[in-house]
Every structure is written in structure tokens, then in C-alpha cells.
N, C-alpha and C positions, 0 to 999 in steps of 0.2 A: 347980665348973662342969661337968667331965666328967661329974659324973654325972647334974647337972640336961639337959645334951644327953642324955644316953644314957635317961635316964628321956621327953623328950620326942617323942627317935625311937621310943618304943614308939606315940605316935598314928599312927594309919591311918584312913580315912577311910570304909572298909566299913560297911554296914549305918546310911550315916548319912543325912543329907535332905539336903544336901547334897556336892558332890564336883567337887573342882577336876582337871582333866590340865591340865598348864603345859609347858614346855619346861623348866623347875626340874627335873622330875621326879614318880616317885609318891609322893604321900604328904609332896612339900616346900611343896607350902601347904595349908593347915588351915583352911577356910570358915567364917566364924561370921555373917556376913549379909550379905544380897547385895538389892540392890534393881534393879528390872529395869522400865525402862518402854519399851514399845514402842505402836508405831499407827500407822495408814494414812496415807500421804504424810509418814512423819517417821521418823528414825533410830533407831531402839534404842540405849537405853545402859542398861549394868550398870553398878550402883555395889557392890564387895564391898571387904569386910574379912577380914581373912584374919592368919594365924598365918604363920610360915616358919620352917622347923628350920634353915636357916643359918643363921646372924650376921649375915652381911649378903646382899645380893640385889643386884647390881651391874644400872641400871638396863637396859644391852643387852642382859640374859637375859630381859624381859622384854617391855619396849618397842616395837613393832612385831612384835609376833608374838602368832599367834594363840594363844587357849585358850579351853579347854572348859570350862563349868559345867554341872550336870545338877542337878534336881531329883526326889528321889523322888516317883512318882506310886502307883506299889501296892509294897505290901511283897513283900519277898519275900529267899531267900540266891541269891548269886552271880546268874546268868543268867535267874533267876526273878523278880527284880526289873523294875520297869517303871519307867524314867526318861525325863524329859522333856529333851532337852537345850537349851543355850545356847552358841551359838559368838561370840565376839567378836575383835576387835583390841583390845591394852592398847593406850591410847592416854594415860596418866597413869598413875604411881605414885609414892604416898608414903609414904615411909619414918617408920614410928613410933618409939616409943622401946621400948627391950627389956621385956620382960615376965616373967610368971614360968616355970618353967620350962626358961630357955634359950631362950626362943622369942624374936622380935621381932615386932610390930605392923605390917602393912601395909594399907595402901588402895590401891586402883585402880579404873580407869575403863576399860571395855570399850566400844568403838564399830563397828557394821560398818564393815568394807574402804571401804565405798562413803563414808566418811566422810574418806579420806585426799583425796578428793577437793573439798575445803576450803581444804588445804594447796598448791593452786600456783593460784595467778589468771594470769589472763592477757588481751593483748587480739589478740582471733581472729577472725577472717572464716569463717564455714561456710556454701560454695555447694551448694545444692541436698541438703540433708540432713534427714529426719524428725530427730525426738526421737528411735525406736527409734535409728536411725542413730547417734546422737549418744550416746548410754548405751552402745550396745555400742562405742565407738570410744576414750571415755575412759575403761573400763572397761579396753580391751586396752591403751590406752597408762600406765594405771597397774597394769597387770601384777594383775588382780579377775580372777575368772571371769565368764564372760561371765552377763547378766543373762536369765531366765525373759521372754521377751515374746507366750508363749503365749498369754493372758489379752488382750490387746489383738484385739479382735474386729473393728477396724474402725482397719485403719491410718492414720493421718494424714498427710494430704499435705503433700511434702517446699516446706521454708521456701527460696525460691530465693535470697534472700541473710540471713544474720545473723548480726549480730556479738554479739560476746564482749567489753563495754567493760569493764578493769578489774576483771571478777568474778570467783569463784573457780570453777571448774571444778560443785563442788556449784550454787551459787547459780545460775550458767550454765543446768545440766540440769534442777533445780530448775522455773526459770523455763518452760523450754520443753516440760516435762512439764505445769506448769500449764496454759501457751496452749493444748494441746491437751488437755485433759481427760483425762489419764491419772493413775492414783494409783498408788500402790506399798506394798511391807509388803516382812519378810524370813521365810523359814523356817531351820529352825534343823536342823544335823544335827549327830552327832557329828565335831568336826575342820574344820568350814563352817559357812557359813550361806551364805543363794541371796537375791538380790534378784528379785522378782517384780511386771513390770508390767501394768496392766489399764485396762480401758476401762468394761467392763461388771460389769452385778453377776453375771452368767453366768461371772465369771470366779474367785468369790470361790473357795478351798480349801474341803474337806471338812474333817472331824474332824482333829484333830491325831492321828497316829501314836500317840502315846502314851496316847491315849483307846480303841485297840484297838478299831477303830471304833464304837462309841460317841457320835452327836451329841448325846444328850438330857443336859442337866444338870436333878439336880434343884430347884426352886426351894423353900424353906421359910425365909421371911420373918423373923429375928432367930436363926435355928438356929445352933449352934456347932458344927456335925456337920460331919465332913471330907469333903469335894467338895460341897457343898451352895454354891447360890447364896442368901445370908442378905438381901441386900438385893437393892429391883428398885423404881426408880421412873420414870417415862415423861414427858419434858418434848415438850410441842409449842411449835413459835416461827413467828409470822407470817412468812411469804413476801408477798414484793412480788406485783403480779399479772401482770406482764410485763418482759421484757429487751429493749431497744434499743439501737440504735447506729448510725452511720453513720460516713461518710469519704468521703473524695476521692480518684478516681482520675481521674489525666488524659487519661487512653484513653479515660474515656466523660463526657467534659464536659458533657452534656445529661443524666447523669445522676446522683445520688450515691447509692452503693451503701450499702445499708440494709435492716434489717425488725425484725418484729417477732415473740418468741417468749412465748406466754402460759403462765403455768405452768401444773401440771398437778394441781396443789395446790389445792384451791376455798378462796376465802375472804370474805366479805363485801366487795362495792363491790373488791373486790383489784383490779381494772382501772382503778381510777383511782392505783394508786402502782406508777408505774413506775421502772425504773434505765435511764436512757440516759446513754450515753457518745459523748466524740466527741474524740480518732478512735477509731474501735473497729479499727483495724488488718487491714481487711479491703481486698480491691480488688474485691467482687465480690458481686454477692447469694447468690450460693452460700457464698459464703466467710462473710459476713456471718449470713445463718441459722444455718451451724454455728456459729460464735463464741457468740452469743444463745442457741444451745439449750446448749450448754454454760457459759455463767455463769446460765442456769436453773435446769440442774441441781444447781449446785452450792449454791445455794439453798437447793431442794428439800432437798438432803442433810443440809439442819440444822432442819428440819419436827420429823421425827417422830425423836428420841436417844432412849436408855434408859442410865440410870444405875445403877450397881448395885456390890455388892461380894460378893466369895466365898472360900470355903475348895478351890473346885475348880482343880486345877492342870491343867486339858486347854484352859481359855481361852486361846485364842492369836490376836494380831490376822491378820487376812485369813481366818480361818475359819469356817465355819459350827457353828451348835450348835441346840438347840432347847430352852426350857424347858419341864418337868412339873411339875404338882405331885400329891403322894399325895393331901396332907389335903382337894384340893377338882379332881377329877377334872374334872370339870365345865369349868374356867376352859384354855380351848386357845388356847395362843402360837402366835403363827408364827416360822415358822425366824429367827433372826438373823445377824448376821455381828459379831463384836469387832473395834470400828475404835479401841479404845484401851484399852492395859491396865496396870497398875501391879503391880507382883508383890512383897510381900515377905515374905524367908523369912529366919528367923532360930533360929543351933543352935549352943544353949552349950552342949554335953556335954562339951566339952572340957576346963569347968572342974568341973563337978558331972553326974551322974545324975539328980539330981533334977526337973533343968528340962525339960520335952517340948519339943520346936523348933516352932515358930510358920510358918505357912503363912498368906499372907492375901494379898487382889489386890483392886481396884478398878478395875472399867473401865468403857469404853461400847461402847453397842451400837447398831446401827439394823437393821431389816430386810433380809434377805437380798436382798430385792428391789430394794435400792436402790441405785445407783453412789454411790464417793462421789468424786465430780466435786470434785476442787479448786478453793478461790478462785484467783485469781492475788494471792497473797500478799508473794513476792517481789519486792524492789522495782526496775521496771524501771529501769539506768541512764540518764543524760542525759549529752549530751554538750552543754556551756554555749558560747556564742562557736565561734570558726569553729576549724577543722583545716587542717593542711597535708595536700596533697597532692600525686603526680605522675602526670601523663596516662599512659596506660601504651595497648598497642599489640601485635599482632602484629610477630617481626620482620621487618625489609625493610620496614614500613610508618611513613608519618607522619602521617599523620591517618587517626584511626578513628572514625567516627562510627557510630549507626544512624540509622531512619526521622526519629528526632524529633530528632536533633542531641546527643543523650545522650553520652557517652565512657565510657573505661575507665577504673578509676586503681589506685596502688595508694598506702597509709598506711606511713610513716615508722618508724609503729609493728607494723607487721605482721610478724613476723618469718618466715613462712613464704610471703612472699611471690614468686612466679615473677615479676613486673612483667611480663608476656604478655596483658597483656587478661584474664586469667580470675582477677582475684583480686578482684575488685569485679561487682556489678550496673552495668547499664546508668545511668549517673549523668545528671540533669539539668542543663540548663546554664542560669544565669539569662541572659537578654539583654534588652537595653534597651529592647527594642519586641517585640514578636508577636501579628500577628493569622490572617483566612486566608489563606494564602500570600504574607503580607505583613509586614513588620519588620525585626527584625536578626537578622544568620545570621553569627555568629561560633566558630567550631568551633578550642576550644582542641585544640594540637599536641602529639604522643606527647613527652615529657620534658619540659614545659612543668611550673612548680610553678602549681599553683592554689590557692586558699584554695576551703574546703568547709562548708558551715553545715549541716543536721540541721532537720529540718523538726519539730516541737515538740521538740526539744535530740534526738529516736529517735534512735539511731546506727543503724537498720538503712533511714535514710530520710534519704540525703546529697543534695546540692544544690550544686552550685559557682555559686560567687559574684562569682569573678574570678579572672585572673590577675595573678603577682607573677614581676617580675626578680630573677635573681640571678646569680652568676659565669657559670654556665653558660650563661642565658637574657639575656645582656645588655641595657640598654637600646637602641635604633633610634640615638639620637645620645650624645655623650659628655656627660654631666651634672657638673659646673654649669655648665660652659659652655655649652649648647643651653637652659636651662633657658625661654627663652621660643617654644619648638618646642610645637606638641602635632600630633603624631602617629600617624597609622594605618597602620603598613607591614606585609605580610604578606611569604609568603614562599615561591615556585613551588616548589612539590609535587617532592620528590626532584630538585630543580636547584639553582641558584646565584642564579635573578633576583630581581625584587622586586616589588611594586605598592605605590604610596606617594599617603599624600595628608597632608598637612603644614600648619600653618598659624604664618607665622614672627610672632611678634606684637612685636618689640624695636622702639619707638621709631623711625622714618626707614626703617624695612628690613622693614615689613609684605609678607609673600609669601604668597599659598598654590601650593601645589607640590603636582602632578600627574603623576604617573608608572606608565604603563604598560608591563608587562613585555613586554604582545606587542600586544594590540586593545584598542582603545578604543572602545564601542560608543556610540550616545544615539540615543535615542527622542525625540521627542518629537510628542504628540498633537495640539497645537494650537497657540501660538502659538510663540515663540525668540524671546525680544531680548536683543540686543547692546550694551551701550555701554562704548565704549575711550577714556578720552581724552586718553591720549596713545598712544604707539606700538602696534602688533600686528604681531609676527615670527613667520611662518610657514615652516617648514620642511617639506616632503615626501620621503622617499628615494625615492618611485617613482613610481605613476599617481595622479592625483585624480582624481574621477566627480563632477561636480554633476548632479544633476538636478531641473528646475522646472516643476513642473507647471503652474502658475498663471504668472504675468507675475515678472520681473525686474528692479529698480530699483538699478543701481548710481551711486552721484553720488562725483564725486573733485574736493576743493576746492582742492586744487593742481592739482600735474599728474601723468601717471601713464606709467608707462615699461612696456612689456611685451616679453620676451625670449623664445622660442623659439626649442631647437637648443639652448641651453649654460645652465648655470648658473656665476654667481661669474665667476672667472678663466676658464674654460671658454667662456663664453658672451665673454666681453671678445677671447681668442684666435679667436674663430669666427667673430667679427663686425667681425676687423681692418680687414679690406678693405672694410666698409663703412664706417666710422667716418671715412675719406676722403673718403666722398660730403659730409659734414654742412656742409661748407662749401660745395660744388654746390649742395646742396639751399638752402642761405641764399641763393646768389645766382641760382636760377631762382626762389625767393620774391621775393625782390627785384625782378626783372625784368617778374613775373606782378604785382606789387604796382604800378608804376610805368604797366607797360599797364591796370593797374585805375585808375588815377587814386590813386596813391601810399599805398591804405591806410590812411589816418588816422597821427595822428601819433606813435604807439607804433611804429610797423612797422619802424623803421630799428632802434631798440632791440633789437625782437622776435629781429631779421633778426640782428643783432649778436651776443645771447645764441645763439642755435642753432648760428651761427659758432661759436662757442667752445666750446656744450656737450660731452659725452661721450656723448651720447645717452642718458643715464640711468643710464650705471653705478656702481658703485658706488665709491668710492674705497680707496687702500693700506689709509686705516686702518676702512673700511668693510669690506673685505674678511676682512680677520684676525676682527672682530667677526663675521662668518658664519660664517668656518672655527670660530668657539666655540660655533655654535647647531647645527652641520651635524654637527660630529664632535667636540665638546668631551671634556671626561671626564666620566665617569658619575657623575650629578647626590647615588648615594645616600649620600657623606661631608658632601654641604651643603646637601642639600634644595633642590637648582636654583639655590642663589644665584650661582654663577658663570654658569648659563645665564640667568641672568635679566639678569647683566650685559650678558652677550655680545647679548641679543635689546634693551636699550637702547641699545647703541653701534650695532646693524644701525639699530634707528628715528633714533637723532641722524644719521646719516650720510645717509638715504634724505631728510633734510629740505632734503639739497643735492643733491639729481639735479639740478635746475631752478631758474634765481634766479627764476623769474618764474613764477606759477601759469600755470593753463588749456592745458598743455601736455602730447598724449599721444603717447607714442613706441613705435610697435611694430616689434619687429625680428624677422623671422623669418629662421632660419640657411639652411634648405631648400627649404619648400614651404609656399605656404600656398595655401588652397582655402576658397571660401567659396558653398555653397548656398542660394537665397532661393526658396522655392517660389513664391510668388506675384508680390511686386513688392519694389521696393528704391527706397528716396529717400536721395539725399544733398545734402545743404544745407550750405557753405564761404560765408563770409560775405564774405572779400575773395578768396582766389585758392587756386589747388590745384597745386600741383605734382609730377608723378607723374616719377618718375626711375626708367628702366628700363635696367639694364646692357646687356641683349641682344635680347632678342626677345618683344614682346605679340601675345598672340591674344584678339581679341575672339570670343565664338561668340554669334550673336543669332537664337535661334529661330524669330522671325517678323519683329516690329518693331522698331526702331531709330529714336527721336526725338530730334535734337539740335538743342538752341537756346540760341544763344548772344546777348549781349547786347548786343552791340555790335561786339567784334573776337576771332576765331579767327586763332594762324598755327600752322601745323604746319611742322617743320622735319626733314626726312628725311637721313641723311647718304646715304646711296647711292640707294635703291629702295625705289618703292612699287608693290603690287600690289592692287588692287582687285577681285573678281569678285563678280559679279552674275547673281544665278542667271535675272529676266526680266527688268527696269526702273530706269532709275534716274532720279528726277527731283531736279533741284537749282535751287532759288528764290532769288535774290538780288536784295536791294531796291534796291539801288543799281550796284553796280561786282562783276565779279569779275575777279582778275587772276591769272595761273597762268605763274611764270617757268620755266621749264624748260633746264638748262644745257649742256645738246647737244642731246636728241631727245624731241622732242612725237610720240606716236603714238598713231591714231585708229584703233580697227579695226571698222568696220560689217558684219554679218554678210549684211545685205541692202540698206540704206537709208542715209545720215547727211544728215542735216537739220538746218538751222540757218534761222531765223527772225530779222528786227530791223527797226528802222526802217533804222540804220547797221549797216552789217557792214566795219570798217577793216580790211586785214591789211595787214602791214606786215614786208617782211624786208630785212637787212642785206645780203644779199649776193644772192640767189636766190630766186624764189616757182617753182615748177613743179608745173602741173595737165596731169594723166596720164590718159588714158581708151583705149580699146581703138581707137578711131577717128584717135587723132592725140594732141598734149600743144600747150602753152603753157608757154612759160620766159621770164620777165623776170627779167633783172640789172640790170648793172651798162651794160651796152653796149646793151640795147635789148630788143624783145619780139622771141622768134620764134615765131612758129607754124605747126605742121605738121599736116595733116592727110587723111585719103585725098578727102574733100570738103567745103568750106567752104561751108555758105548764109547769109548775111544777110539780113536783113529789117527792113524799121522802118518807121513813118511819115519817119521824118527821120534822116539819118546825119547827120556832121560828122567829117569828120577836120579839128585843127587842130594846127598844128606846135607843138613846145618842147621844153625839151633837160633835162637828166639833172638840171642844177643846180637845176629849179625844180619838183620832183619833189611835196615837200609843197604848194605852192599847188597842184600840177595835184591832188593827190588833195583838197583841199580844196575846189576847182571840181568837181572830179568827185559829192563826196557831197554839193553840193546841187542837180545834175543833176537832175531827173525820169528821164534816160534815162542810168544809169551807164554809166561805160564798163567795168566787169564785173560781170557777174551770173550769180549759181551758182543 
């Protein structure tokens, strides 16, 4: 065995067609055939066999690390040789079984770097990033050299959101180098290789290096001659005659973003076979053209192939070349570019001298002139049924919305998520109604979970669907105990309050619940009606405003109590001192009813009840029922049902202000004032009794008409003053009588006059008339009178005698006299 090693370490690899550098070492692997296919938009891979002077080759010497393979292209010793090289990643090795020699058998599988990028999937959100962006990013995070994007003449605009569902890192860049019409290749150095990406056919490479530059191959059709191109055949394949597509964007509802891109390809009637799609993933007509001229192209790029195979080893994909031929000068190619090549080279010297090593390729070509625009090949993921998600937010903020009610979020599965708002696009929210300016406006809250659906399954196209509770987001009431609640409570903006609207639907305890954290506003255009029918308990903490434009109908089919100055217990201690009058007031009703002619036969009742009411307050157990409408506890543990109790014990209570309807009771604590611009009627059907503690002022602008119907008495305890600004006339159809209980005083300014058929006066003790001439006093003892000169005159006097005792017959003679015995 030592010496079959030692006889095998005499191979070396000089002056051979093939030649491996490995991390093994020089000379520890021994090439014997190597297959190499490479092409535009796809990976290179070597397939070699190979010899190894170890025993064995323990797989981490080889495994992930790079090596070189080179192929001769001109002969030549040492430095004079011209090689083409090949850099790959061993990404496979397998171990043969020993051979002769001392050698062992191996195979391996070479892959560019960029193929490690297969090897980790993941699910990623990439905001605002080209493709360039994205090749050099996982490029650097998987430790590659950064990628050639020279060749890209017309950079692509950055993708404002997309995800990364479940794919692997290639498949990812893959895909998004399709949507943008980029293709790629690698070149090859010693010790490297370079990924190189392009847009255009301006961007293809020139001759490979190792053609010394050199583009021309020559072409000689079945030739076995070395660098000759032996085969060359030219397929054409119908192109559609135009690319289409549309979509929907909801920023321009009046429009759908679309066109149309016709190839450039001529073909019979082509205009009637078109490829449209929908969605074609565009939001925009701009956006949309380019989509369309790049799945045109790409088309196109399978028009016009060439097929061929050769002995020349300077074919390298992404390169230009150009064919000649000697035997028919005549026939002139145009430049092409190798968009795919297959190389195989095979060198058994190792076992004999006899064999010459084998050199031979197959590939394809198109014109230089042509991009070669990728299909989108790759299959776009879907994301099936809905996602979790969490509303997500600036922090310090609870709701984030934009213009259109959209949110932020961020996915469960994101691992590099900041949950700040910026790990998601602006997300759509479904709601129940939406028209213009019109619907439902429900704007899920920062940490809220939502459920998220994907608009044809796109994951770069989410949609929230709903919200869902969970520990943190609890439900509004405790479940299963509330379970016949349905519920709308929101929840004041970085505070503690709430707005609620509830609807209790349990058999006998039907509620809907109504709570406003601060205002409660209502509109309403046209008409409002009301119907209650049973109680309605209104509470106000401060001012109420009615105002009625039109006319106001209030009808009360009991009776109705009104308080001014207190509420509750407040209003009962305010109005102690009145609540005494109520029996007064019964029995100057009383009084007023009996001077009416008794009122009808209800009135003693009437009069009875009012005795005895409270004037309409409420009662002990009527009260506490307030104190639970007024200032209960906060309705959001029962959805009002305790306030709903508290506002039916105020209605059962209010049904006993009054045992007997048609009774209204207003009590004011202070002041009441009432102005009538025009006129004022009041109409009492039996009697009115006005009860005044202290002191009435009438104020009567002009007029003043009172008529009464039969009997007026006014009853004054001390004084009355009456003044009269020019006149007063008083008409009495029958009798007026005016008792006065010390002093009658008349004061005339110029005149007093008195008119009658009878004029009696008549005093108990004294009569005395006073003038500036003299007086007249009759009592008790007789008439005296004095005066500075007394005339009489008459047709006929008569004094005739009689004495004190027969006082009334004399005045009774007297007033039917013709000729009284006094006259004013």
C-alpha cells in the first residue's frame, strides 16, 4: 500500500485540461470529469469526479468552502498557458469506494455562494426596498460579496411593502428580480466568482478573458476541430400580439389602472391573441405599462433562440461572441450573447496516455440585442384563510389611523418586528357600511388582536376583517353570564371613560343602554316622535335650553307638579314654609267655592285631597329611587340595569303625587316673572284663590278691565292705597257698601261731587261739615251751627219740633221731602 501511495503522489496535474485548487491542497484532487452548466437568470453548477491521494477526505475540508476549477483554453508550459477558470461552493460530496493506485473516488457538486441562499427561509416584511436593495442586503447578511448591479440601466422602483411568506431567501430574490425584469449570470475568476445583474441587453459582457479578446468563433457545421462551433440551428416561436392587465386601486375608484403593451415582434392577425391578467399587481398606469412592457419582453426573448453545440471553450453565458465562417464568407451573423451553456470536459490520462481529454459544450444563444426579460416563473406564495394580527402605533399613542381609516400592525410571525407603526403598510379595515361621507367608522385600537385576510390569498395585500378578545383585550361584560348583552362600548382616547350602547335581550329585562361619556348630540331634520308608555325619568345636573320655533303642545292626563329653587330633599326643605299654606289654600278654595255656589259636587273631595297633599313631592321611598338616577354608581358593570331600576321606582312613586288627576302644582322657591307681549287670558272654571304672604304689585300700563259676576270682596288686614294718576270711574248696578273701621278719608284736589236721587248719611255719634265760613256738627245733643253769616231762602220753610229718639222716622220724613232738610 505504501507504495501504491507513493506511486500515486507522483500525479500532478500540470500540463493537463483540467485542474482543481481545493483547500486539500496541490495536487490532492485529480480531475477526470467535470460537467458545468450555467445560464441567464439560473445558478451554475459543476458536477466533477475526481481522484484524492488521501484515504479519506473528511467532509468539513471540503464542504462549504470554495474551489477552483480551470479548464485549458491554449496550450502552452507554466504561465504561458491560457485557462479559463471556474469558482464554485462545494455544496455535495460523495465519497466513492477506493481505486487503484491508492487513490479513492470522489464526486461533488459545486454551486455559486448565492445558492446558500436557499438554505434559510423565512417570513419578512421589506419596507420600501428595490430588488437591487434586497440582493445586496442578503448578500451582506449571508456574508457573499456584494453583487455587480452595473448593468441595471434603469433602476426599479422601490416595493413600499413586501413580504417574504415562508420562502427561502433565493426564491424571495428570485421572485422580485422577476417582477422587475432583471436577469442575472455569474463570472468566473480565480478564487471567486461575481454575481452580475442587468436590465438591458447594453449590459451583456464582452468576450470572456480567456478569449484574449477575441469575440469571433468560428462556425464550421459537423467540424471536429478544436474551438470551432460544429452545430448552429435557429428556432423561431410565436409571440402573443399584446400584454394586458389590470387591477384595482382604491384611491382611484372611478378608475382601474391598466393598458396595453403590443409586442414588437410582427406576426399575422398577432393582435388578436392577447395575455391579460388580473390582478396584474400594479396601482397605477404608470406602473401598469411598465409591468406589460416587461412580460412583453419577456416574450419576445423566446422569439428568436439559437441552438448549437462546440468544441470552443471561450462560450460563457452573459457574454458576447460573434460567428464566422471561412468556407462561405458570404453568410454574416450578428453578434450574440450565450444565455445558456453546458460544458463537458473529460481527462483520463491518469489512467493511460493513450486517451486525448474530451472538450465539448452545448448551448443557446439569442442576439445581443435582446434583453432577456424573465418570465415570472417563481411561484408567488398565498396566504389561505385569515392571520393574526396586533394593531400597532407610535408610542404615547392609542389610535393611529390615516386619511382612509387604514392602521398599523405588526404579525406574530415577524421576528424583526419594532411593533412602532413602521413594520406594516397602511392596512385596510373592512367596516360594515361605507359610502361618501357616510357609514361605519370603526378604527381598531393600538394592541388590539385583529384577524387579517389577503386580498386574492397576496400576503403583500392585507385587509383586516375584525376584531377578536383575548386576556389582554377582555370582553365589555363577563361572559357567560352577560351572554344575552350585545354590545358597542368604546373607549375615551388616553382616559378611563366610556361610550356605551347595549342591548339586554334576557326574557322580562329587555334594555337598551345609552351612555355618554361627556355629550350627547341629535340632529334631527324633520320630524321626532316619542312614545313612552309607561314611565320617563329625566335627570339634568345643570341648565336645560328648550327652544320652539313653531307652537308647543303639552297635555298632562293626571296632574303635574312643578318645583323651582330645589330639587329632591332640597326642593322639600326650601319649600317647608310653604307646604303649611296647603291647608290655607284648601280652605280659601273652599270659601271661593261656596261664594261660587258650592262648585259642583266633587269640590269638598277636591278641597279634602289638597288638605292633605304634599304638594307633589316625592316620597322617603320615592326619594332614594332619585338619589339612584341622580348619583347612582356607574352604569358600565350592568349596562344601566340598576339605573333603570332606580328610574322605574322615580315613575311608580310620581303615580302618587296626586290621588286625583287634573291637578297642577307649581311652586317656586324665589322669584317667578312672567312676560306676555301682547295679551294674556286666563279662564278658572269655579274659583281662584291667590294666596300672598306679603305684598302684590299690580303694574297696568294703560288699561285695567275687571268684571266680575256677580260678588267681589276684598279683605285688607291693615291698608290700602290706591292712586290715580287722572280719573276714576266706578259703576255699580245695584248697591255699593264700603265699611271702614276708624277713618273714611276723601281728599279732592278741587272739587268732590256726589250725585243721587237719595243721598243717606248716617253717623253713630257725630256728622260735622267744615268750610272756611262757618261748620255744622250734629250729635248726640243736637245741631249746632256757626257761621260768620247765615242766608236762608225758600219758597216755604217749616221748622217742626221732635226729639233724638225719633231720629230715623225724622230722616225718613225727611227723604221724601221735596225740600230736604240738608243739601250739599
Amino acid at each position: 500500500m505504501d507504495d501504491l501511495q507513493s506511486f500515486a503522489a507522483d500525479f500532478i496535474q500540470a500540463n493537463r485540461i483540467l485542474k482543481i485548487v481545493s483547500p486539500l491542497g496541490e495536487d490532492q484532487l485529480l480531475p477526470e470529469r467535470v460537467t458545468i452548466e450555467e445560464g441567464i437568470s439560473s445558478l451554475f453548477e459543476i458536477k466533477l469526479s475526481a481522484r484524492a491521494k488521501k484515504p479519506s477526505v473528511k467532509p468539513e475540508e471540503l464542504i462549504g468552502r470554495l474551489m477552483d476549477i480551470s479548464v485549458e483554453v491554449q496550450q502552452g508550459d507554466g504561465e504561458g498557458a491560457v485557462r479559463r477558470p471556474f469558482n464554485g461552493l462545494v455544496t455535495e460530496l460523495n465519497e466513492g469506494p477506493p481505486i487503484t493506485r491508492g487513490l479513492r473516488s470522489y464526486s461533488m457538486v459545486l454551486r455559486p455562494q448565492m445558492w446558500l441562499l436557499s438554505r434559510r427561509s423565512d417570513c419578512r416584511i421589506w419596507m420600501d426596498k428595490t430588488s437591487i436593495d434586497i440582493v445586496e442586503t442578503l448578500f451582506s447578511e449571508h456574508g457573499i460579496p456584494a453583487p455587480d448591479t452595473s448593468g441595471v440601466i434603469t433602476p426599479p422602483p422601490p416595493q413600499h411593502y413586501s413580504v417574504q411568506w415562508n420562502e427561502t431567501d433565493l426564491a424571495y430574490l428570485t421572485r422580485r428580480f422577476e417582477e422587475d425584469g432583471l436577469f442575472y449570470w455569474f463570472s468566473h475568476e480565480d478564487g471567486k466568482h461575481k454575481l452580475h445583474v442587468a436590465d438591458s441587453a447594453r449590459s451583456w459582457l464582452g468576450p470572456s478573458p480567456s478569449a484574449q479578446g477575441e469575440g469571433r468563433v468560428r462556425l464550421a457545421q459537423g467540424s471536429a476541430d478544436r474551438n470551432h462551433i460544429t452545430e448552429w440551428s435557429r428556432r423561431y416561436s410565436y409571440v402573443p400580439g399584446q400584454r394586458a392587465g389590470a387591477d384595482w386601486n382604491f384611491e382611484t375608484p372611478r378608475m382601474v389602472p391598466g393598458t396595453m403593451t403590443p409586442s414588437l415582434v410582427q406576426m399575422p392577425e398577432a393582435t388578436k391573441r392577447e395575455l391579460y391578467e388580473y390582478p396584474a399587481r400594479i396601482s397605477s398606469v404608470a406602473e401598469a405599462e411598465r409591468a406589460e412592457k416587461l412580460r412583453m419582453q419577456a416574450s419576445e426573448a423566446d422569439h428568436d433562440r439559437v441552438f448549437g453545440g462546440s468544441t470552443s471553450r471561450i462560450l460563457e453565458a452573459g457574454r458576447r461572441f460573434t460567428p464566422y465562417e471561412v468556407a462561405h464568407p458570404d453568410h454574416v451573423y450578428e453578434e450574440h450573447v450565450v444565455v445558456k451553456a453546458v460544458h463537458t470536459v473529460v481527462d483520463r490520462s491518469y489512467e493511460t496516455n493513450s486517451n486525448e481529454p474530451e472538450y465539448t459544450n452545448t448551448f443557446e444563444a439569442v442576439p445581443s440585442r435582446v434583453p432577456m426579460t424573465p418570465h415570472r416563473e417563481t411561484k408567488r406564495p398565498r396566504i389561505e384563510g385569515a392571520q393574526v394580527a396586533i394593531v400597532a402605533g407610535p408610542a404615547g399613542e392609542e389610535i393611529h389611523p390615516d386619511q382612509y381609516g387604514r392602521i398599523k400592525l405588526w404579525f406574530p410571525w415577524d421576528r424583526k418586528a419594532k411593533k412602532d407603526g413602521s413594520d406594516t403598510c397602511w392596512v385596510r379595515v373592512s367596516q360594515v357600511w361605507g359610502g361618501g361621507t357616510w357609514g361605519a367608522q370603526v378604527i381598531p385600537r393600538i394592541g388590539m388582536e385583529v384577524m387579517v385576510a389577503f386580498v386574492d390569498g397576496d400576503p403583500d395585500r392585507p385587509l383586516v376583517t375584525g376584531v377578536v378578545p383575548n386576556p389582554s383585550n377582555t370582553v365589555p361584560y363577563d361572559l357567560p353570564a352577560n351572554k344575552t348583552r350585545m354590545v358597542m362600548r368604546s373607549n375615551t382616547h388616553k382616559g378611563t371613560g366610556f361610550n356605551e350602547m347595549t342591548f339586554e335581550d334576557e326574557a322580562g329585562q329587555e334594555n337598551m343602554f345609552f351612555h355618554a361619556q361627556k355629550d350627547q348630540t341629535t340632529r334631527v331634520l324633520n320630524d321626532r316622535t316619542k312614545r313612552v308608555d309607561r314611565h320617563e325619568v329625566s335627570a339634568i345636573g345643570g341648565n336645560r335650553a328648550v327652544e320652539v320655533s313653531g307652537n308647543q303642545k303639552h297635555e298632562v292626563g293626571g296632574s303635574m307638579n312643578t318645583v323651582v329653587g330645589g330639587t329632591g330633599p332640597m326642593a322639600m326643605a326650601l319649600m317647608g314654609s310653604v307646604q303649611g299654606m296647603a291647608g290655607q289654600t284648601a280652605s280659601l278654595l273652599s270659601q271661593a267655592g261656596q261664594i261660587a255656589g258650592g262648585g259642583g259636587p266633587g269640590l269638598g273631595a277636591f278641597v279634602g285631597t289638597l288638605a292633605s297633599s304634599a304638594l307633589g313631592f316625592l316620597s322617603i321611598g320615592g326619594l332614594g329611587s332619585r338619589q339612584g338616577v341622580v348619583s347612582g354608581p356607574s352604569p358600565r358593570s350592568d349596562a344601566g340595569t340598576a339605573l333603570a331600576g332606580s328610574g322605574t321606582g322615580v315613575g311608580e312613586d310620581a303615580s302618587n303625587l296626586f290621588p286625583l288627576p287634573g291637578i297642577m302644582n307649581t311652586i317656586v322657591g324665589s322669584f317667578q316673572s312672567t312676560s306676555v307681549g301682547v295679551a294674556k287670558a286666563e279662564q278658572i272654571g269655579v274659583s281662584k284663590v291667590t294666596n300672598i304672604g306679603q305684598t302684590e304689585m299690580i303694574n297696568v300700563g294703560k288699561q285695567q278691565n275687571l268684571a266680575i259676576g256677580k260678588v267681589q270682596s276684598i279683605t285688607i288686614g291693615e291698608e290700602q292705597n290706591t292712586n290715580i294718576g287722572k280719573a276714576q270711574g266706578t259703576v255699580v248696578g245695584e248697591k255699593i257698601t264700603v265699611n271702614v273701621g276708624k277713618l273714611y278719608g276723601l281728599v279732592a284736589g278741587e272739587k268732590y261731587r256726589g250725585e243721587s236721587k237719595v243721598w243717606e248719611v248716617f253717623a253713630e255719634d257725630k256728622i260735622f261739615l267744615s268750610a272756611p265760613g262757618g261748620y255744622i256738627e250734629i250729635n248726640k245733643t243736637g245741631i249746632r251751627l256757626y257761621a260768620l253769616k247765615i242766608d236762608i231762602e225758600g219758597n216755604q220753610i217749616n221748622f217742626k219740633k221732635g226729639g233724638p229718639g225719633q231720629e230715623p222716622s225724622c230722616l225718613r220724613q225727611m227723604s221724601k221731602s221735596s225740600t230736604p232738610f240738608v243739601r250739599i
